[in-house]
C-alpha positions as a Markdown table, in Angstrom:
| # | Residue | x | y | z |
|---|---|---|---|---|
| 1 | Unk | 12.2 | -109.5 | 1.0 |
| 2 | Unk | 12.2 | -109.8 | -3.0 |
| 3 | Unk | 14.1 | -107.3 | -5.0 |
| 4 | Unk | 10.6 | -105.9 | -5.8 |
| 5 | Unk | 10.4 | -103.0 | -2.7 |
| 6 | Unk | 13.3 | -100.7 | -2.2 |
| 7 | Unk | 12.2 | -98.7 | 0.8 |
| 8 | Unk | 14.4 | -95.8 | -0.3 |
| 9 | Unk | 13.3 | -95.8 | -4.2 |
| 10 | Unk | 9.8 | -96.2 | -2.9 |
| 11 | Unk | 10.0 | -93.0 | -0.2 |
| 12 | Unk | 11.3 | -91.2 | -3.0 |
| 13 | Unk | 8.5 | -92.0 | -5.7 |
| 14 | Unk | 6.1 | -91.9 | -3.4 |
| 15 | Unk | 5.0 | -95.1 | -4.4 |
| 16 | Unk | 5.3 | -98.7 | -2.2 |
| 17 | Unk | 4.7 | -101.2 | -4.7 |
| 18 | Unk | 1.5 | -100.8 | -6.0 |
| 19 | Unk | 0.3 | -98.4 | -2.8 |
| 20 | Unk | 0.8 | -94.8 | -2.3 |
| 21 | Unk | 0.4 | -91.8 | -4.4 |
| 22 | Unk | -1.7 | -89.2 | -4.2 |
| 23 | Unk | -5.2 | -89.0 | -4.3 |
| 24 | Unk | -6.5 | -85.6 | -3.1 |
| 25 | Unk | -9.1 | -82.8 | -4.2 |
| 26 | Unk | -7.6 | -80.3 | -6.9 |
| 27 | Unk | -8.1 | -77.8 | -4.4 |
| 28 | Unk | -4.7 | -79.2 | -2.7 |
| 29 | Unk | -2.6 | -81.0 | -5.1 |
| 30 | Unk | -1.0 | -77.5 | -5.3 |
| 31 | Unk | 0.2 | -77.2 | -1.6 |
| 32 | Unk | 0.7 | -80.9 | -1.3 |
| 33 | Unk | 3.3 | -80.6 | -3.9 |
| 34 | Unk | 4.9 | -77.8 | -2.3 |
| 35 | Unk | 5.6 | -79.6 | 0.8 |
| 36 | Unk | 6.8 | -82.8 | -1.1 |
| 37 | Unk | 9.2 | -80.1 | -2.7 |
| 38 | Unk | 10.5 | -78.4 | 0.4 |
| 39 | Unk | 10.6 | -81.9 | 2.3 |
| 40 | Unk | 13.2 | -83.1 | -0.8 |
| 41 | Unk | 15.3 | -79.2 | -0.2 |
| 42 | Unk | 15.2 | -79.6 | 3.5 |
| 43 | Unk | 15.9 | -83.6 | 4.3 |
| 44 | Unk | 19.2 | -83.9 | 3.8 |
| 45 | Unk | 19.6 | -80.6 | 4.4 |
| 46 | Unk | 22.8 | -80.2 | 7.4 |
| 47 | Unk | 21.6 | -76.9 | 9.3 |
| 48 | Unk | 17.9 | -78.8 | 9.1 |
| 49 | Unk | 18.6 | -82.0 | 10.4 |
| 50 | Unk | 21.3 | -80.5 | 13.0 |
| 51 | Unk | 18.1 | -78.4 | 14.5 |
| 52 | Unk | 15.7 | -81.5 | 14.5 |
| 53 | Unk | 18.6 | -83.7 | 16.2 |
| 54 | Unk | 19.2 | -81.3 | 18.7 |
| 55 | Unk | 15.7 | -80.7 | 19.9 |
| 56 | Unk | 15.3 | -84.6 | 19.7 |
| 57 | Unk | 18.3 | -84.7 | 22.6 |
| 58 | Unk | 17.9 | -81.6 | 24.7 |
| 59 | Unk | 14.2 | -80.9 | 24.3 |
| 60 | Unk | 12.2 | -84.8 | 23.4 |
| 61 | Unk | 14.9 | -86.2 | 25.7 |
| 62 | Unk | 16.0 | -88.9 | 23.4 |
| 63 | Unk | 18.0 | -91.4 | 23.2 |
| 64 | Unk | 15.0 | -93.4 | 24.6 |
| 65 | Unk | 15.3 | -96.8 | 26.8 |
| 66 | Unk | 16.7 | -99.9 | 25.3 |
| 67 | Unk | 15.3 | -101.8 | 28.6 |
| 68 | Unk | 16.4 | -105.4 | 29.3 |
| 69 | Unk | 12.5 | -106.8 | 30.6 |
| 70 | Unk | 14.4 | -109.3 | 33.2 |
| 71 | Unk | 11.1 | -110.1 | 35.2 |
| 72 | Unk | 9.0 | -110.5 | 32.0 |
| 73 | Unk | 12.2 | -112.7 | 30.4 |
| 74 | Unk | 12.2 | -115.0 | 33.4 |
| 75 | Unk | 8.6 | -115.4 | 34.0 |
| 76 | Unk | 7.6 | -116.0 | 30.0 |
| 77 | Unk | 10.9 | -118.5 | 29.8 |
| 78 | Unk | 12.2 | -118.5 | 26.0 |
| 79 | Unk | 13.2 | -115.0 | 24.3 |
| 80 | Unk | 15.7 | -112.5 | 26.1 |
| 81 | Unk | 13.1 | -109.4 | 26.0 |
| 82 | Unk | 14.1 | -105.7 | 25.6 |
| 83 | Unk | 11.5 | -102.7 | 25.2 |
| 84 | Unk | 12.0 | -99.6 | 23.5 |
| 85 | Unk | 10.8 | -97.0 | 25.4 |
| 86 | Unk | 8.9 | -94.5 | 23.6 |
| 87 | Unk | 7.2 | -93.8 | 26.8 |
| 88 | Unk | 9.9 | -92.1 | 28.5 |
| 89 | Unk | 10.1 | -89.4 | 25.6 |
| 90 | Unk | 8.7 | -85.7 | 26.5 |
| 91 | Unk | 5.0 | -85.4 | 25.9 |
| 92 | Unk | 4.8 | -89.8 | 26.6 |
| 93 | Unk | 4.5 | -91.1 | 23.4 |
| 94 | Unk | 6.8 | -91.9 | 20.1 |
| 95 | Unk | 4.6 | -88.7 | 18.5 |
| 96 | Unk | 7.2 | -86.2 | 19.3 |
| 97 | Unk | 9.8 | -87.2 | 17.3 |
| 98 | Unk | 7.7 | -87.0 | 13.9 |
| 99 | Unk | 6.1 | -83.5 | 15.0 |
| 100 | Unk | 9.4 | -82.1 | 15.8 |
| 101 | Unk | 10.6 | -83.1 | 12.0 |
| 102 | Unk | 7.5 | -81.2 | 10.4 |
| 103 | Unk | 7.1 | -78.5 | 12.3 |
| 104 | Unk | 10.8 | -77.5 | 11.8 |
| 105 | Unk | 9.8 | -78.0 | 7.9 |
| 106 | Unk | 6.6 | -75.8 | 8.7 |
| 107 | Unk | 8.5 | -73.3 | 9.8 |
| 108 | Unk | 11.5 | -73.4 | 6.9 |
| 109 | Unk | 8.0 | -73.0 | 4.4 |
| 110 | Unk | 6.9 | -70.1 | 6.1 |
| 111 | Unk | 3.6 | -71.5 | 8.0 |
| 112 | Unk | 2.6 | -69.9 | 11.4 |
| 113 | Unk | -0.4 | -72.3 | 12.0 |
| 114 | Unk | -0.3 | -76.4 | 12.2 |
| 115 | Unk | -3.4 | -78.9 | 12.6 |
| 116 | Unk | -3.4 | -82.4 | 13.4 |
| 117 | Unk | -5.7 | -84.9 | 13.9 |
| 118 | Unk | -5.5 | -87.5 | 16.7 |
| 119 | Unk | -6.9 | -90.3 | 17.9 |
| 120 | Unk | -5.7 | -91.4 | 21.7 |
| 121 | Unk | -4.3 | -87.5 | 21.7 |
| 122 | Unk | -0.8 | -88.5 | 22.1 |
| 123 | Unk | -0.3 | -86.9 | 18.4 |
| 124 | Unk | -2.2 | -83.7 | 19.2 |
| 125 | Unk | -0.4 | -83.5 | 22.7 |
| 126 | Unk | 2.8 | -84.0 | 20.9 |
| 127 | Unk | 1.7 | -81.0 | 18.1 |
| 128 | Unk | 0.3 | -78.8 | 20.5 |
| 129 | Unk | 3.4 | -78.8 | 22.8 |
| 130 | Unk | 5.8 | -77.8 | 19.6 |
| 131 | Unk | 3.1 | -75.5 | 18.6 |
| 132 | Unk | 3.8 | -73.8 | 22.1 |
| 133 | Unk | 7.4 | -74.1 | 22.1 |
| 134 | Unk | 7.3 | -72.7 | 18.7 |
| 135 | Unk | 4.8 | -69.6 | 18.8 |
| 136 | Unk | 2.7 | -71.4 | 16.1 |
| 137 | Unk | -0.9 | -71.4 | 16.3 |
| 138 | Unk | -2.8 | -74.7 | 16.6 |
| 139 | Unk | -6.0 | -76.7 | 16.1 |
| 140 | Unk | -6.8 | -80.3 | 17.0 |
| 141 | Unk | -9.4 | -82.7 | 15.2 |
| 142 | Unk | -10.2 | -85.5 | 17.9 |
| 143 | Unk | -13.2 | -87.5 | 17.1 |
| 144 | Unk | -16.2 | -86.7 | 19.4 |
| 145 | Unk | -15.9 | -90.5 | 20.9 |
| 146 | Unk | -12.4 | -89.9 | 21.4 |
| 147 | Unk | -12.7 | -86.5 | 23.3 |
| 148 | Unk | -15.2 | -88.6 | 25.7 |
| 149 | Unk | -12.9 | -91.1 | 26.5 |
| 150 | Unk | -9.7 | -89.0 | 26.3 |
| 151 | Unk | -10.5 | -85.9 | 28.3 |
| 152 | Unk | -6.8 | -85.8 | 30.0 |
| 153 | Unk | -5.4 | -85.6 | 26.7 |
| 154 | Unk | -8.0 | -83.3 | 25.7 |
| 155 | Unk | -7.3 | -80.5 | 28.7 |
| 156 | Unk | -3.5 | -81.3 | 28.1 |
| 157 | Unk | -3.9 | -80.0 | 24.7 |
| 158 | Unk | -5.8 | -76.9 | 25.7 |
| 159 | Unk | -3.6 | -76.1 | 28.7 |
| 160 | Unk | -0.9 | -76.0 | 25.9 |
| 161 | Unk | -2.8 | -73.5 | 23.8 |
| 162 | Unk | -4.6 | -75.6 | 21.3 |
| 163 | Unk | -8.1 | -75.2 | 20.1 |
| 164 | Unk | -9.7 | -78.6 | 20.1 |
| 165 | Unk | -12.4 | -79.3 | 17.4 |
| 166 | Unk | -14.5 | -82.7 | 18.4 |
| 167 | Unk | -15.8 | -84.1 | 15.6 |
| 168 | Unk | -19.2 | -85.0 | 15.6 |
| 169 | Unk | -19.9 | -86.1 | 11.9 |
| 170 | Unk | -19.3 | -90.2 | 11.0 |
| 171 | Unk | -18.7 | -92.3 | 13.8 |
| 172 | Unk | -16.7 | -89.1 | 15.7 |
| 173 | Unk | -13.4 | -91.3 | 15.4 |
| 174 | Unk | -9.7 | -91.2 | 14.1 |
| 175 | Unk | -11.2 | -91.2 | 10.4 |
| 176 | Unk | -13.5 | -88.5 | 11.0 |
| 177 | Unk | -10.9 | -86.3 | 12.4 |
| 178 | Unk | -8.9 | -86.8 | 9.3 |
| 179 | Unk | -11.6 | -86.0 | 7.5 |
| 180 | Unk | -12.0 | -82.6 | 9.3 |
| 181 | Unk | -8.8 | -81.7 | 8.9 |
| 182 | Unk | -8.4 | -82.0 | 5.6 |
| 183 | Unk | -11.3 | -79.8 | 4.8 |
| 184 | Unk | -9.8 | -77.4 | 7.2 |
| 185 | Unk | -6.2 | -77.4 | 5.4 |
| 186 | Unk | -8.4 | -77.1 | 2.1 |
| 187 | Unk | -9.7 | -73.8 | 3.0 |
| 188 | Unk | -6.2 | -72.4 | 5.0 |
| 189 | Unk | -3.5 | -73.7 | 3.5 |
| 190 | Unk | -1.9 | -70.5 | 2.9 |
| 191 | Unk | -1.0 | -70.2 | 7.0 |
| 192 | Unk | -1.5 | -73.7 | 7.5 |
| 193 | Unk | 0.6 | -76.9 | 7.8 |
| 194 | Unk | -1.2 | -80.4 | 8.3 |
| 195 | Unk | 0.9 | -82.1 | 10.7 |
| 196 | Unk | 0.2 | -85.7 | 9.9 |
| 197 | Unk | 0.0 | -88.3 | 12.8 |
| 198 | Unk | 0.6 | -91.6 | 11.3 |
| 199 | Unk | 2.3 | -92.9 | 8.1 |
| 200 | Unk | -0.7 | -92.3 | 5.9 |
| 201 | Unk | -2.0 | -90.1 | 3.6 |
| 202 | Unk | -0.9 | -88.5 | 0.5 |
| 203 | Unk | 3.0 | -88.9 | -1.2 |
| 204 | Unk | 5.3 | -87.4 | 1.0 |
| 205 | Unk | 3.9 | -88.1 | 4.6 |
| 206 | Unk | 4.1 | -91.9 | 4.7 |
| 207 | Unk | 8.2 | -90.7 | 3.4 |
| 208 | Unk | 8.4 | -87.8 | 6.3 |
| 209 | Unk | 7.0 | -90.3 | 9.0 |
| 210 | Unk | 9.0 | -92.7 | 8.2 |
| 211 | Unk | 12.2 | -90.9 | 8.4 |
| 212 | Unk | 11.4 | -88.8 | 11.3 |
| 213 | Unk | 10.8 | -91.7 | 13.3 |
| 214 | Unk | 13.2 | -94.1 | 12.0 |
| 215 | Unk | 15.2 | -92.9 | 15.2 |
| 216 | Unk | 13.5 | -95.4 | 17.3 |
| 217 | Unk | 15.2 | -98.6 | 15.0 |
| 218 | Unk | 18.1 | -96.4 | 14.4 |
| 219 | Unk | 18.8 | -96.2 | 18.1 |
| 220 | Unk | 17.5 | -99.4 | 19.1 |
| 221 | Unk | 19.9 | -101.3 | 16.2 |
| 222 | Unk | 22.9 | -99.1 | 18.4 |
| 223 | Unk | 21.6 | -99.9 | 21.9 |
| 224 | Unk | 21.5 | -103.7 | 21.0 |
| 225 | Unk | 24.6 | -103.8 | 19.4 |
| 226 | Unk | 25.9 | -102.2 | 22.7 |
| 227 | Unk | 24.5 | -104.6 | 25.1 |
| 228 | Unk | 24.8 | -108.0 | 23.6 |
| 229 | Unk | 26.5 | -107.7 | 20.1 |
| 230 | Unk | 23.7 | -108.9 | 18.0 |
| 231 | Unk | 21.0 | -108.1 | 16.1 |
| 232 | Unk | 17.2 | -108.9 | 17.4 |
| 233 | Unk | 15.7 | -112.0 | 16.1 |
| 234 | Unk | 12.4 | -110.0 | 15.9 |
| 235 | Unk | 10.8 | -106.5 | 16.2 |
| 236 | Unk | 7.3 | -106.1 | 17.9 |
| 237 | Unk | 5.0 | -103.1 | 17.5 |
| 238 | Unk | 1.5 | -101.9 | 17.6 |
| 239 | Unk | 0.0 | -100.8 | 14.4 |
| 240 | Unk | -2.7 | -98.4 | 13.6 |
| 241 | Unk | -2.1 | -96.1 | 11.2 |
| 242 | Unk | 1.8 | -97.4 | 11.1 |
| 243 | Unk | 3.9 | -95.0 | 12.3 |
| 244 | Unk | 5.7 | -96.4 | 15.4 |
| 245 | Unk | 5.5 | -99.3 | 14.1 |
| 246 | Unk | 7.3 | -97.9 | 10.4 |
| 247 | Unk | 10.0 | -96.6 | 13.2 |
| 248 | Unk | 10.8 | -99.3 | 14.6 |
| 249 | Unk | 11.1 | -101.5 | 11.3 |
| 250 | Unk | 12.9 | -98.6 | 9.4 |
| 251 | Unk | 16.8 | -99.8 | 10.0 |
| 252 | Unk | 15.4 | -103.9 | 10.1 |
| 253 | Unk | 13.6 | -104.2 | 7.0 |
| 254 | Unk | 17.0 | -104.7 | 5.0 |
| 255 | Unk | 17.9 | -106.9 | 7.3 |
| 256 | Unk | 16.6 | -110.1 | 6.5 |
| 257 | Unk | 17.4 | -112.2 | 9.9 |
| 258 | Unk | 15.2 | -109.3 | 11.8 |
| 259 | Unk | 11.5 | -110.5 | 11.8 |
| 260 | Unk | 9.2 | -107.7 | 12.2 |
| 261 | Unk | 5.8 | -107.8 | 13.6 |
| 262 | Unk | 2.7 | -105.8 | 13.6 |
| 263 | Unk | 0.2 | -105.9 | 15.9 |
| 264 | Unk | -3.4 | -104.7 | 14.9 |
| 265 | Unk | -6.4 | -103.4 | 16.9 |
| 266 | Unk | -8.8 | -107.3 | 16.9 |
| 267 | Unk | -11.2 | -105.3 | 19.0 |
| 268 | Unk | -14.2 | -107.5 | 19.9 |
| 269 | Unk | -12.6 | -110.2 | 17.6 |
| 270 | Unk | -12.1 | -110.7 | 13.7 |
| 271 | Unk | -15.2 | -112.7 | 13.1 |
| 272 | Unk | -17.4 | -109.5 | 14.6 |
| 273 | Unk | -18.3 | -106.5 | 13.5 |
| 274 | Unk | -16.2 | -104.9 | 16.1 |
| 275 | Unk | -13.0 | -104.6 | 15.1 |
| 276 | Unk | -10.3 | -102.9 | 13.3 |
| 277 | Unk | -8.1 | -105.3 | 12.1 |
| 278 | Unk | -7.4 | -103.9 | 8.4 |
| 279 | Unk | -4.2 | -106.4 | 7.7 |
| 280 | Unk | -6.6 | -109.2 | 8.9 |
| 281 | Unk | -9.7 | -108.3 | 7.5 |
| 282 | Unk | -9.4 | -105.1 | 4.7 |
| 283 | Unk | -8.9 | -104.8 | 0.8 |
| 284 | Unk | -6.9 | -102.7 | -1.5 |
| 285 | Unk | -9.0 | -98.7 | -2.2 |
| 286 | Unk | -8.3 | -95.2 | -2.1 |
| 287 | Unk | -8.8 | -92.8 | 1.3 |
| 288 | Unk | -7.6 | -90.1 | 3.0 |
| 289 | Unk | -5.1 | -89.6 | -0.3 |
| 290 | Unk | -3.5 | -92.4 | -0.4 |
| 291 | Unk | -3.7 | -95.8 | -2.5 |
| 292 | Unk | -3.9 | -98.9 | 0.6 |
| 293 | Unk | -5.3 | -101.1 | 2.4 |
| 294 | Unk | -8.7 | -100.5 | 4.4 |
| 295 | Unk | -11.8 | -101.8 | 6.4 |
| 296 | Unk | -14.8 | -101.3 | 3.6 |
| 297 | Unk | -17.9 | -102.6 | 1.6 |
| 298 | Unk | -18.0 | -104.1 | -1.5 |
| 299 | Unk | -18.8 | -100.5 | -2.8 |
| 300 | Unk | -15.7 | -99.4 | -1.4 |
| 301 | Unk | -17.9 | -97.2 | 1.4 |
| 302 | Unk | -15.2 | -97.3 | 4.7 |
| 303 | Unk | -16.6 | -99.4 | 7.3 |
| 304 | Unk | -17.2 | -98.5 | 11.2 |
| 305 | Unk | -14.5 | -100.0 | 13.2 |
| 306 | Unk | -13.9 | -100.6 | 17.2 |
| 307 | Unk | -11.2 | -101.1 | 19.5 |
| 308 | Unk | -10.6 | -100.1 | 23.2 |
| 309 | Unk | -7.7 | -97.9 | 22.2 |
| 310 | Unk | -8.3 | -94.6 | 20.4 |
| 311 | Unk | -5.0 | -95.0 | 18.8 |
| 312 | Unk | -5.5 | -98.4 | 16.5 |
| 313 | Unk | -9.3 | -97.8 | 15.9 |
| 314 | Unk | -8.6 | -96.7 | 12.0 |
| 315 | Unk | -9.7 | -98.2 | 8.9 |
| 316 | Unk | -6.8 | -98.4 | 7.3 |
| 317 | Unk | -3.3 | -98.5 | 7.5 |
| 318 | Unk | -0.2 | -96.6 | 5.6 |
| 319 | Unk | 1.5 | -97.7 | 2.6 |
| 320 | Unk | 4.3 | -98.8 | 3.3 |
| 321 | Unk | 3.1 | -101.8 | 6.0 |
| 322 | Unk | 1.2 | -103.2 | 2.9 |
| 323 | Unk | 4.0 | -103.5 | 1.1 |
| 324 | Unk | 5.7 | -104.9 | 3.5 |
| 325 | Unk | 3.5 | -107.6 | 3.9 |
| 326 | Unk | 2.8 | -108.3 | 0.4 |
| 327 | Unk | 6.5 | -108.8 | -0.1 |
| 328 | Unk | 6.6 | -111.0 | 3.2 |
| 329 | Unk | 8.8 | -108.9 | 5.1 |
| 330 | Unk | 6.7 | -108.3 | 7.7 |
| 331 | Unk | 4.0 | -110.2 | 9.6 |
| 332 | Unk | 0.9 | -108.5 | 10.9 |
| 333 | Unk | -1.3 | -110.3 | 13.5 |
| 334 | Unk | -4.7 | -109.4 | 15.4 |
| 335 | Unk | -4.9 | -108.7 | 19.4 |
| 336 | Unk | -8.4 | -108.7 | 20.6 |
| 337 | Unk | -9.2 | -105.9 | 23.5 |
| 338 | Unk | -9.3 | -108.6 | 26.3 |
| 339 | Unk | -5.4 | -110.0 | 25.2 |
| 340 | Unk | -4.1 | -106.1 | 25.3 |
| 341 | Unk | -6.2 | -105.6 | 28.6 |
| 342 | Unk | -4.5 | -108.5 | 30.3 |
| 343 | Unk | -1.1 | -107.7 | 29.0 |
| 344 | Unk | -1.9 | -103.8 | 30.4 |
| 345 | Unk | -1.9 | -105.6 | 33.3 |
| 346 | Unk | 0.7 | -108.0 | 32.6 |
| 347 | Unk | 3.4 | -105.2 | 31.7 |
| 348 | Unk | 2.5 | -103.2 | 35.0 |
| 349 | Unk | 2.6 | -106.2 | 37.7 |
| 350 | Unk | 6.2 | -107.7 | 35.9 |
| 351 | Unk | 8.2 | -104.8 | 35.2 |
| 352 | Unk | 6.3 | -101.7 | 37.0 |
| 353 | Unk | 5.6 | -99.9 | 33.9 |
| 354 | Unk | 2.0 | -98.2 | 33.0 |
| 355 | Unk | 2.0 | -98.6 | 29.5 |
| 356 | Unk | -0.3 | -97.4 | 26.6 |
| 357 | Unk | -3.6 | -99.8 | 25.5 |
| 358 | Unk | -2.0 | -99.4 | 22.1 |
| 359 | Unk | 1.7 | -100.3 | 23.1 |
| 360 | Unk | 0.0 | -103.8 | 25.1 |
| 361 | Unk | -1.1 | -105.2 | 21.6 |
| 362 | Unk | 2.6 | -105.8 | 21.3 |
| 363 | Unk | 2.9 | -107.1 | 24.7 |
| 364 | Unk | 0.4 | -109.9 | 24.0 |
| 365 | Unk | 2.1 | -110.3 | 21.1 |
| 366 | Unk | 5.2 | -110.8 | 23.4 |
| 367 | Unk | 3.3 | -112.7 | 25.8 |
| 368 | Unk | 2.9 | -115.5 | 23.1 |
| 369 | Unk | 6.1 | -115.6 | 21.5 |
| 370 | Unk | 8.8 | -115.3 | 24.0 |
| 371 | Unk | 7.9 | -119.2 | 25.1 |
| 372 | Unk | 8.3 | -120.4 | 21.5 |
| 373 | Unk | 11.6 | -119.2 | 21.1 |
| 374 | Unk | 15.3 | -120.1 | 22.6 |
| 375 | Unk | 16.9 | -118.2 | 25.3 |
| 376 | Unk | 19.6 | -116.7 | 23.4 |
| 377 | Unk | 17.1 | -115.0 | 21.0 |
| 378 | Unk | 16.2 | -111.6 | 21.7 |
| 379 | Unk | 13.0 | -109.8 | 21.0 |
| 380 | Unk | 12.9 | -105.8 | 21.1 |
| 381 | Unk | 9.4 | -104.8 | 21.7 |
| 382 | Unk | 8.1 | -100.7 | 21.1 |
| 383 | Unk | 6.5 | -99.5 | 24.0 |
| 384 | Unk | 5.1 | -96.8 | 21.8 |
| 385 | Unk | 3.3 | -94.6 | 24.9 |
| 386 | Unk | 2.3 | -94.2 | 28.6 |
| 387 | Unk | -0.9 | -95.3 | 29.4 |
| 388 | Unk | -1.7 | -92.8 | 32.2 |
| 389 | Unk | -4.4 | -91.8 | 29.6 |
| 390 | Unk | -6.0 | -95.2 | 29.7 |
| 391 | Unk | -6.3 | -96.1 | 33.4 |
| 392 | Unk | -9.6 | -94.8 | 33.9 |
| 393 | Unk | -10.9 | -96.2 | 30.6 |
| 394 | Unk | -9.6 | -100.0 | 30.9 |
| 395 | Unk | -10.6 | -99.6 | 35.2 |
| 396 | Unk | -13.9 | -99.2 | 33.6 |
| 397 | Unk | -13.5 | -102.2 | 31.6 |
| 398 | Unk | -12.6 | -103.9 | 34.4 |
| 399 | Unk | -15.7 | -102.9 | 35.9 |
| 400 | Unk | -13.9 | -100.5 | 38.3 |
| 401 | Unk | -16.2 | -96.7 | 37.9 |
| 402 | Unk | -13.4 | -94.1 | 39.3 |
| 403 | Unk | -14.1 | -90.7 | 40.4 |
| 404 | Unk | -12.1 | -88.6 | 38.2 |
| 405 | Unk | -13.9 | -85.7 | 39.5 |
């Protein structure tokens, strides 16, 4: 990495490189800037972080899994493979940790109501279960596509006590929720927080999600060091929006040894139109408050995307990967549907573990580079969720109809 990017100047600034910022309506420049202030009062803060650590440990259930993959290390030859598993947290996804952080800020500010969009619903799951623990109010934005093909998540959410709002307008997908929610936080942001899923949008939530889910590398950097005394030679992790991905990087990226990988949503394949592979594929614009890197026309109109996995089918992607990849630190690479369908599979029959469509782009990921590399290199791979939410949907693309009824 050149002496360009300082991830902790950058956080602070609000700016990653050239990307970042904020680019929002008047309407909520005012709030926005409130929460930037109370996140800079309350991060450091010893009585704040000592509550958000303490519900990570006795309520998320972290430390999560550093799990030595034996079967898939033997049978792929090459790279020693460990996987973090996020799926083992409360709720079955990395998403709790970074709700945790900003609903405990919600809460210092005075808000008795939080929103959140979500895509696979791991993030509104995640939001309406601290919303219940809590006693906050709570309303979901889910695409109308993503309800369809989500409905466990969707009556998880409810049973919880959430409203759930499908979004019909667009293509009724991740960016359309964001969309709605936005508006929604325009009009009550007096109540209201916006509990943002990913590391996107406007200067600080890229910052917040970072930090708050920096406990994954932080932990993992620990476990490793535990185990086997070393540092990994690379980090893999599925990328959509960013933010497991972000947490999984956050302790590596000043560590120049530690290659870290991304692994985007290919869909149907980068030369289609079916896809959602923004690294691959996208250009530099402004969306959803934030200066980065998204699917779009020449006219800078955002473009339909497409994956199997509700979780990686956005347009764009946060800040801070961009500049990442601009400066070379990371790597980001495209996983078609079919590659993240056979590693679903894959994951299950070696190791016995159901994981998330989104988490088995960094399988395949896995899957190809474990052979190329030596056997005393390690590789830690996120496994960023469960995927009891996606057996019915990739049984279907199987060709398998099950009754869910």
């Amino acid at each position: 990495m050149t002496k360009n990017y300082d991830p902790e100047t950058a956080m602070q600034a609000g700016r990653y490189l050239d990307y970042g910022g904020q680019y929002l309506p008047e309407v909520l420049m005012p709030e926005i800037n409130r929460v930037a202030a109370a996140y800079a009062k309350y991060k450091d803060d010893p009585d704040f972080l000592n509550e958000f650590h303490t519900l990570l440990r006795e309520y998320a259930g972290r430390p999560s899994l550093l799990y030595y993959a034996k079967n898939m290390t033997a049978d792929l030859g090459g790279a020693q493979i460990y996987l973090k598993r996020e799926d083992l947290n409360h709720t079955g996804a990395h998403k709790i940790n970074n709700v945790i952080g900003q609903a405990l800020l919600a809460k210092r500010m005075g808000k008795t109501r939080l929103i959140a969009e979500t895509g696979a619903g791991q993030h509104g799951v995640a939001t309406a279960t601290i919303a219940a623990l809590f006693g906050m109010e709570c309303e979901i934005f889910m695409g109308k596509m993503d309800t369809d093909r989500q409905r466990l998540n969707v009556y998880r959410m409810e049973l919880l006590g959430a409203k759930v709002n499908a979004v019909t307008s667009g293509s009724m997908v991740l960016k359309d929720a964001v969309n709605a929610a936005l508006q929604n936080y325009a009009a009550r942001s007096d109540d209201t927080f916006y509990v943002m899923g990913s590391a996107v949008g406007p200067h600080p939530f890229p910052a917040m999600v970072h930090d708050f889910q920096s406990v994954i590398s932080k932990e993992s950097k620990a476990q490793l060091q535990d185990a086997i005394g070393q540092l990994p030679d690379y980090v893999v992790a599925c990328v959509g929006g960013g933010s497991n991905a972000i947490g999984s990087f956050a302790e590596y990226i000043k560590d120049p040894s530690v290659h870290l990988i991304g692994c985007e949503a290919a869909g149907k394949g980068i030369t289609t139109k079916q896809t959602a592979a923004t690294m691959a594929l996208g250009s530099t614009g402004i969306f959803h408050g934030m200066k980065s890197r998204f699917l779009q026309n020449h006219d800078g109109q955002i473009d339909s995307v497409y994956s199997i996995s509700a979780g990686l089918d956005y347009p764009g992607v946060g800040p801070e990967h961009v500049a990442l990849m601009d400066e070379g630190r990371a790597k980001y690479v495209p996983i078609t549907d079919d590659e993240a369908v056979d590693a679903f599979e894959y994951i299950a029959k070696q190791e016995g573990i159901i994981a998330a469509i989104e988490s088995c782009h960094a399988v395949a990921e896995v899957q190809k580079l474990a052979p190329t590399l030596s056997k005393n290199q390690v590789i830690i791979c996120t496994l960023s969720g469960r995927g009891d939410k996606d057996v019915a949907s990739i049984a279907k693309y199987r060709g398998i109809e099950l009754n869910e009824d």
